[in-house]
Each structure stands twice: as structure tokens, then as C-alpha cells.
N, C-alpha and C positions, 0 to 999 in steps of 0.2 A: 783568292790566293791559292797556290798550288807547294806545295812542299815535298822536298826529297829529305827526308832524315835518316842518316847514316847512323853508323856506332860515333861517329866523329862528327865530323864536319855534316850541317843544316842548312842544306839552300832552301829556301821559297825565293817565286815569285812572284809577281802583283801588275793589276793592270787588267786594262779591256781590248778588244779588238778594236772598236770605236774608238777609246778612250785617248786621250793625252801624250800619256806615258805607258810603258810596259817597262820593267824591271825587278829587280831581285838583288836578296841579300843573303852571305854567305856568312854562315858563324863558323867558328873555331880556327881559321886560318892562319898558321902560324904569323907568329908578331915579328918583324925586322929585316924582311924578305922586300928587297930591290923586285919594281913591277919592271916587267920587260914591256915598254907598251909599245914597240915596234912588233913583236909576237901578239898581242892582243889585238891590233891595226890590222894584218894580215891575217890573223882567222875572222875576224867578221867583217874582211873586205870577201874573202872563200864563201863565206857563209852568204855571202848576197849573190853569187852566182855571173860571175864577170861571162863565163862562157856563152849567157844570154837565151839559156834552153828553159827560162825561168819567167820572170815579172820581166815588165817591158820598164815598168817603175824601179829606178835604184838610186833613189837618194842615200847620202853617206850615211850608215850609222857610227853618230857617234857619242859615246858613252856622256854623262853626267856624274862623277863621283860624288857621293852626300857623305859617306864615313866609311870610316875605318883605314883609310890610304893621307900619308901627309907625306909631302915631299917627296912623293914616290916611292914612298918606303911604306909598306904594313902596319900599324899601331898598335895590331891587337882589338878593336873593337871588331863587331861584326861589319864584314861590306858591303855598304848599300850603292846601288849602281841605277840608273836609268833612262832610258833612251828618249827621245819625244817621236811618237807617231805621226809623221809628216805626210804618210798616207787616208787617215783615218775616212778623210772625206769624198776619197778617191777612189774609193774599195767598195764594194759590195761583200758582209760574210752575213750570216743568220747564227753565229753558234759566239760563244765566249773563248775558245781557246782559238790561236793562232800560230803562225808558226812563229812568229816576231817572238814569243814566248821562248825560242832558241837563242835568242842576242843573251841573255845574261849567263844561260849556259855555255856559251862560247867563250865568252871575256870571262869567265872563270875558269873554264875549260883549259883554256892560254895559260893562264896566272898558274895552275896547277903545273900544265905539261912543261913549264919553263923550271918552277921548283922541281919537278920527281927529275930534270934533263939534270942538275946540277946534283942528283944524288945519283947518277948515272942509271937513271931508267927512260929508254926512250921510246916512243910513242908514233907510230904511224900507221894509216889507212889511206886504201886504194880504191876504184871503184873495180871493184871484182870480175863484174858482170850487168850488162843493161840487155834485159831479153834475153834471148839464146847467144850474144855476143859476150863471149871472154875474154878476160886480159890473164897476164901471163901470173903462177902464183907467185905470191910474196913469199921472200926464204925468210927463216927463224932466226936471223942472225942480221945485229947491227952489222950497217951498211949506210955511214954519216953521209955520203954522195948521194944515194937512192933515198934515204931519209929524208935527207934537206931537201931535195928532188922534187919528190912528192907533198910535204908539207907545206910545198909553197903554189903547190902548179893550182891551177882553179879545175883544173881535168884533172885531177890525179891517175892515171893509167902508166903501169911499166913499160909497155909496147907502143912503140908510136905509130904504127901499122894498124894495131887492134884500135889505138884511141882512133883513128882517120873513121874507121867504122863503125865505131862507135857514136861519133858525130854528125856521121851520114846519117845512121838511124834516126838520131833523133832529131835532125833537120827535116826528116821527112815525117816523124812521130808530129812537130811541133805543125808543120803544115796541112795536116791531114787531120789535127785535132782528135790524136787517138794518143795515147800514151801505153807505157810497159812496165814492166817490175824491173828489180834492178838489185843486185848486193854489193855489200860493203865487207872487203877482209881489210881485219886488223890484227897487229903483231905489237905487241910490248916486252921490252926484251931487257933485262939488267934486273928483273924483280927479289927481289929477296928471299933468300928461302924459307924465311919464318913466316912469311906472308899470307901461308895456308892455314884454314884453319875448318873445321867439322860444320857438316849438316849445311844451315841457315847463313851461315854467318861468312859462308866460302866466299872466294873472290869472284865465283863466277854470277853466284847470286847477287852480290852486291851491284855487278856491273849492269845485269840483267835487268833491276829493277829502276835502274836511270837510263837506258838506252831504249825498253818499249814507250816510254809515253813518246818518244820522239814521231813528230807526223809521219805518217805512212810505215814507219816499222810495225811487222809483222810474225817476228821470228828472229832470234839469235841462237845461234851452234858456237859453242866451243869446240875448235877441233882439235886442240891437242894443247898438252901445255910440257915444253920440254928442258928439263933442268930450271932454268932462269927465264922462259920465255912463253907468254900466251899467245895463242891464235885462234878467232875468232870471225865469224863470218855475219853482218847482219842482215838479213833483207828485207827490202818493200815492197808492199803492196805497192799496185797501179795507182797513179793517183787520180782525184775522184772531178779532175776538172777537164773531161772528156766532153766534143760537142754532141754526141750520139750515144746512145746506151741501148741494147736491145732490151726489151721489156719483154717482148712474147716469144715466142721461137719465130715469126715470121713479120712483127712490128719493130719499128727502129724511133725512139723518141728524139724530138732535137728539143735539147735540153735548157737550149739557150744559155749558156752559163753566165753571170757577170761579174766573171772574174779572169784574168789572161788565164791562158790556158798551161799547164804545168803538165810537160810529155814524160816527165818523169824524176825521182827524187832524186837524183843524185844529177850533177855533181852536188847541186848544193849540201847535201845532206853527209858527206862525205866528213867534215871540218865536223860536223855538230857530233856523231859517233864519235869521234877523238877526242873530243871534249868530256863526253862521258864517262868514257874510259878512263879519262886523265883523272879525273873527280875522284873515279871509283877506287883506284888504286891508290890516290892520295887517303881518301878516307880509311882502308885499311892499314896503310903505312904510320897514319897518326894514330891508330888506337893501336898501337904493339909498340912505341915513340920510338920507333924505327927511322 
């Protein structure tokens, strides 16, 4: 079992790569809160990667509530949530963690970034950059059309011109069985000003320490945080299911991998950062009962 524990809010999750099920339970969530599960349906429909630069496997996930949720409505206990692995027997991994270990971050992720939307803080990420290819930056400023925009697209990109090439790449990334790095900006913009607080206990720390276990993150920048608004950059590492690897300066291994080949982390990984975020600024907002 893996655990995030905030000043507030307590996620673990549970579960095997082989195994059954994978899921996770969320404490301290506030009690009497309507689920939006058209919002939670649409971040881990994103999170499986419709764009198809991903698994060639995509079966639905879809959740199992055990507690904490009746009638759609919050109760107050802790949320237990979990998915059944419908791949298990169809996969090749050698390690325990997975990425599947992101579905309970996502469906909470949702459940968050729908409460902090109704306190008027709203949440969005773009893919920044795949490779040396850029997309246009995100401005510091709510913008409910480019929000909505983005939070729904399975490519999230501003420019439709940059996403075309962006797709090109990794059409050719996915046939050539080589993959790239890739970043993620995001912007959260309505925050509260008491929101800040010394050392340890900052918002940026808190974000930081739920968004590197995410697969293939390598690096988060805060780049500015202005009035009511943070901006934030994440990125990933290449990911590690390439058919070839150089091993010597002048040997090339074929690695045979048996696993599809993943040319690069985003888009999927795009929905899974926004989730975090969403978590991290709920957990601060609940410990100041903001």
C-alpha cells in the first residue's frame, strides 16, 4: 500500500500489478458534497488515452464505490474506491507499482477539482511541450472556453497547428519504437490568499510531493505565482519502453520489450497532474477551513 498524507486529507492506495483490483481510499473529504460523476467519467476516460499513442488495450475503467459515497452524495466516512484489473493476465510487468495506481488519483482528483470549481478556484493543464515541440503558453487568467477546452480535449494543446505536430511526432515516435520527454504546464487561478504559508508546509511543497511519484515525472518548476494564480511546469522523463537502447557507445541492444510500446507520457499523463494539483490545493484549503 502506498500513502500520501497531507495536513488534511489521507490518500492510500492498495493493490498489485497482477492483482484483482487496484485502488485507494481517501480520508477527511468533506461530508454532503453532490459527486459530479460526469467529471470523474471524463478524467479517467483522459487518463486511458483515447489519442491511442499509449496501450493498444483500453478496456473501461470503471470505478466500484465500497464507502464513504450514498446517493451520490459524500457521508463523511473515508472513500474507498476500486477498479478490477482486466488486464492482469495480458501484461507482462516485473515491479509492483503500476501506472493503473493513477485511476484512484484521478477519481479523486475529479471529486476535488469539481468541489475547489464551486469555491471558485479553477484548474487546468496543457501538454506544454513533447521534444523540442511547443505549444503556445497558458495565460494566468480564467478563461471558462479555453478551460473547458482543454479539460476535455484527450490532446490537451492551445494551438491546433502545434498539436498536428505534435501528433506527427509521435506517430512517427510510436512506429520507430523510440520515445521523448515531454512537459506539462499548469495554471490554478481563484486561490485564496491565506492559502500561503512558511518553509514546509508551502503550497508548492505540498503539490510537489503528490505529483513526483507520478510515472515518468522527473521535475516540477513553479514559475510564478501571481496575486491569486499558480503556474507550474511538470516534466517527464522518456519513457522506458523503447525497442532499442544503446548500451556501449557503438552496441545497440534490442530489448524485446513485452509490453506496447509508450512513445511518450503525455497525453495521458496530462489529467493525472491536474488531479494532483486538485488534491494538493484541496488539502491546503481544508486545513485553514477555508
Amino acid at each position: 500500500m502506498s500513502s500520501f498524507w497531507g495536513k488534511t486529507l489521507k490518500l492510500s492506495m492498495f493493490g498489485e500489478v497482477q492483482g484483482h483490483i487496484v485502488g485507494g481510499t481517501l480520508h477527511d473529504f468533506p461530508k454532503g458534497v453532490t459527486v459530479n460523476t460526469d467529471r470523474i467519467k471524463l478524467g479517467l476516460k483522459l487518463r486511458q488515452d483515447v489519442a491511442t499513442f499509449t496501450d493498444a488495450y483500453k478496456p473501461e475503467d470503471t470505478p466500484t464505490i465500497i464507502s464513504g459515497i450514498t446517493g451520490g452524495v459524500t457521508n463523511g466516512a473515508p472513500i474507498t474506491i476500486q477498479f478490477e484489473n482486466k488486464q492482469m493476465l495480458d501484461r507482462h510487468f516485473s515491479s509492483y507499482f503500476s501506472p493503473r495506481f493513477t485511476l484512484p488519483m484521478v477519481f479523486f482528483g475529479m471529486l476535488a477539482m469539481d468541489y475547489l470549481s464551486q469555491k471558485g478556484i479553477h484548474i487546468v493543464s496543457h501538454v506544454k511541450a513533447i521534444g523540442e515541440t511547443a505549444d503556445d503558453v497558458l495565460p494566468p487568467v480564467y478563461d471558462k472556453v479555453l478551460f473547458d477546452r482543454l479539460n476535455s480535449s484527450p490532446f490537451a494543446v492551445i494551438n491546433s497547428e502545434t498539436k498536428k505536430r505534435m501528433v506527427s511526432l509521435l506517430t512517427s515516435l510510436k512506429a520507430t519504437g523510440d520515445s521523448t520527454t515531454c512537459k506539462i504546464q499548469t495554471v490554478a487561478v481563484g486561490l485564496p490568499k491565506d492559502l500561503k504559508s512558511p518553509l514546509f508546509d508551502n503550497l508548492d511543497a505540498r503539490i510537489a510531493r503528490l505529483v513526483f511519484p507520478i510515472p515518468s515525472v522527473n521535475g516540477v518548476c513553479f514559475d510564478k505565482v501571481i496575486d491569486d494564480t499558480l503556474v507550474m511546469t511538470t516534466s517527464c522523463r522518456r519513457t522506458p519502453t523503447v525497442a532499442e537502447q544503446e548500451a556501449r557507445q557503438y552496441q545497440v541492444l534490442d530489448l524485446d520489450i513485452k509490453r506496447n510500446h509508450v512513445p511518450c507520457a503525455v497525453p495521458r499523463a496530462t489529467i493525472v497532474v491536474t488531479s494532483a494539483v486538485a488534491l494538493s490545493i484541496l488539502d491546503a484549503m481544508l486545513e485553514k477551513n477555508l
